[in-house]
C-alpha positions as CSV (number, residue, x, y, z in Angstrom):
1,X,0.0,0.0,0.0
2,X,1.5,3.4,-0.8
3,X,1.6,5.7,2.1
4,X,2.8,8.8,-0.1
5,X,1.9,12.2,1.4
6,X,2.3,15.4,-0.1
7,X,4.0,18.3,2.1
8,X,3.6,22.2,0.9
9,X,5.7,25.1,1.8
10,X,4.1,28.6,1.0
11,X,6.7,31.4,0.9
12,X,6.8,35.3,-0.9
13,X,9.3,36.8,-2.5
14,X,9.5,40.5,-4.6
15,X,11.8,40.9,-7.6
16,X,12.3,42.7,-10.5
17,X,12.9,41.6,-14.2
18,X,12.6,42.3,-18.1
19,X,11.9,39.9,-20.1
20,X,13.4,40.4,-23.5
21,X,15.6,38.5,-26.1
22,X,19.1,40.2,-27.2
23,X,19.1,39.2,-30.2
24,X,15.9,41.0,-30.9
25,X,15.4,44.4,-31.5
26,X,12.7,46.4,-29.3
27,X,10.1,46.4,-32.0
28,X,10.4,42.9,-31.9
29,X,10.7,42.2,-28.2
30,X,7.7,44.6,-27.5
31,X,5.9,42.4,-30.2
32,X,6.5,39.0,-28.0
33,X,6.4,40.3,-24.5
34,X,4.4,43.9,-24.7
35,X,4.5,45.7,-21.9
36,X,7.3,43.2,-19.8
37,X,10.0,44.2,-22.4
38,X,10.0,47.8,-21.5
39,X,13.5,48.7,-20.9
40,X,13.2,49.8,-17.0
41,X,11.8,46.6,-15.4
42,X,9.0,45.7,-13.4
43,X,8.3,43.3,-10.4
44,X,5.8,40.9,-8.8
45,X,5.0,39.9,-5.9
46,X,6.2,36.0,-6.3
47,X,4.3,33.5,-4.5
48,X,5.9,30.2,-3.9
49,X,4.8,27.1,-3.3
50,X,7.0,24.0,-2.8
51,X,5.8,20.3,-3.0
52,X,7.6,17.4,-1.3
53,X,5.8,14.4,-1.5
54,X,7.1,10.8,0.4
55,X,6.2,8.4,2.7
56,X,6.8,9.8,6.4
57,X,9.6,8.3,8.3
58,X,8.9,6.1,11.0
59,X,10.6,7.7,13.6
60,X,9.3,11.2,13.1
61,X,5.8,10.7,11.1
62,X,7.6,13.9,9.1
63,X,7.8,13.7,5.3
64,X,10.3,16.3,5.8
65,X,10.4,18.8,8.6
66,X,8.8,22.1,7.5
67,X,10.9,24.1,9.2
68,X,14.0,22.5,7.5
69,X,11.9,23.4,4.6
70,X,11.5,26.9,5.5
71,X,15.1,27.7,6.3
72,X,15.8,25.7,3.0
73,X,14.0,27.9,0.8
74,X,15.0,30.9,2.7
75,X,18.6,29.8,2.0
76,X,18.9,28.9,-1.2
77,X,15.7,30.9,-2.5
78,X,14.6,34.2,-1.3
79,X,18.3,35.4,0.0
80,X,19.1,35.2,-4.0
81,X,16.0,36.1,-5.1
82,X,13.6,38.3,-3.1
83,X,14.3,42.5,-3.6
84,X,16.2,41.5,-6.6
85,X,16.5,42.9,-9.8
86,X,16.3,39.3,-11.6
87,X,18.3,40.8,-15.0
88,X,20.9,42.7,-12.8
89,X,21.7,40.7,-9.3
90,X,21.3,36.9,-10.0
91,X,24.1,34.4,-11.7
92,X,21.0,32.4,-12.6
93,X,19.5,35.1,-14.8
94,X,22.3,36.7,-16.7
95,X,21.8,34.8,-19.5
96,X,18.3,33.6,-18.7
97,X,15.3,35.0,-19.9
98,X,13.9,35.3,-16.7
99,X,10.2,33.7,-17.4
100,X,8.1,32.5,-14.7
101,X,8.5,28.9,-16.3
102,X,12.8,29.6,-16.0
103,X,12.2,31.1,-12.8
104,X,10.8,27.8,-11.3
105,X,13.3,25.4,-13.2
106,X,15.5,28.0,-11.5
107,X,14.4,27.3,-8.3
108,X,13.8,23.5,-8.9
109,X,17.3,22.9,-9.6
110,X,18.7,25.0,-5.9
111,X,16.7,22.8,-3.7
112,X,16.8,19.6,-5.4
113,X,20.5,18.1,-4.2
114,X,19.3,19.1,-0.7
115,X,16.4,17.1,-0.7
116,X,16.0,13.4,-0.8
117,X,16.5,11.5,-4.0
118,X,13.4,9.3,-2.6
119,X,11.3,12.0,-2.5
120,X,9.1,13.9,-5.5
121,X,9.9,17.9,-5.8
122,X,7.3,20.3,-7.3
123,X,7.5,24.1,-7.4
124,X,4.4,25.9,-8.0
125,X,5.1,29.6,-9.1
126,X,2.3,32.5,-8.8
127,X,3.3,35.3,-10.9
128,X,0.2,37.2,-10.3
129,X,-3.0,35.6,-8.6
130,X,-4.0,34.3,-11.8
131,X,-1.0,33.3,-13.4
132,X,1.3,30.7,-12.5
133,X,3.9,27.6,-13.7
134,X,4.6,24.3,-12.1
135,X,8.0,22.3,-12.6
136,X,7.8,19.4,-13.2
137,X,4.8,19.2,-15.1
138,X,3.1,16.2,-13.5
């Protein structure tokens, strides 16, 4: 019998970005991604949701303990990320169009060596209330 249960961490992070292709020309930019190609940024208010799904451990009924979670995230997530300009102050965006889809592969990729191969990893990105990206698409 599978005794799979999935875990959620909500967190909140602010940052700035442009989204925009070099090789393009503004006309062409503006054409693809209107008003987020405009050459002085703009943020959102990122909310993140992380998914951790196991079986809990016999000792301590935990999937994984949330607050390990927490400081997790906070590490390796909102210290690089939150009141950032996304284009400007990350390594991961230099050359990264910083989409809400790259933004949670992003993020996928920090926290997966830190949690446990036996254990399924999903982040759930909310650009804006009503728009929002998952990775992996299950």
């Amino acid at each position: 019998m599978n005794k799979k249960v999935a875990i959620f961490r909500k967190e909140h992070f602010n940052a700035a970005h442009r989204l925009f292709n070099p090789d393009w020309d503004d006309q062409r930019n503006t054409q693809v991604f209107g008003k987020c190609a405009l050459p002085n940024y703009h943020g959102h208010n990122y909310e993140l949701i992380v998914k951790i799904v196991g079986e809990p451990d016999e000792r301590t009924g935990y999937v994984m303990d949330l607050k390990e979670l927490s400081d997790l995230i906070g590490e390796k997530v909102l210290e690089r990320f939150d009141h950032k300009n996304l284009n400007l102050d990350t390594v991961e965006f230099k050359n990264l169009n910083p989409t809400a889809e790259n933004i949670a592969i992003v993020i996928y990729d920090l926290l997966r060596p830190h949690i446990g191969k036996e254990k399924e990893l999903q982040i759930r990105l909310y650009e804006t209330p009503r728009n929002f990206v998952e990775y992996p698409a299950l």
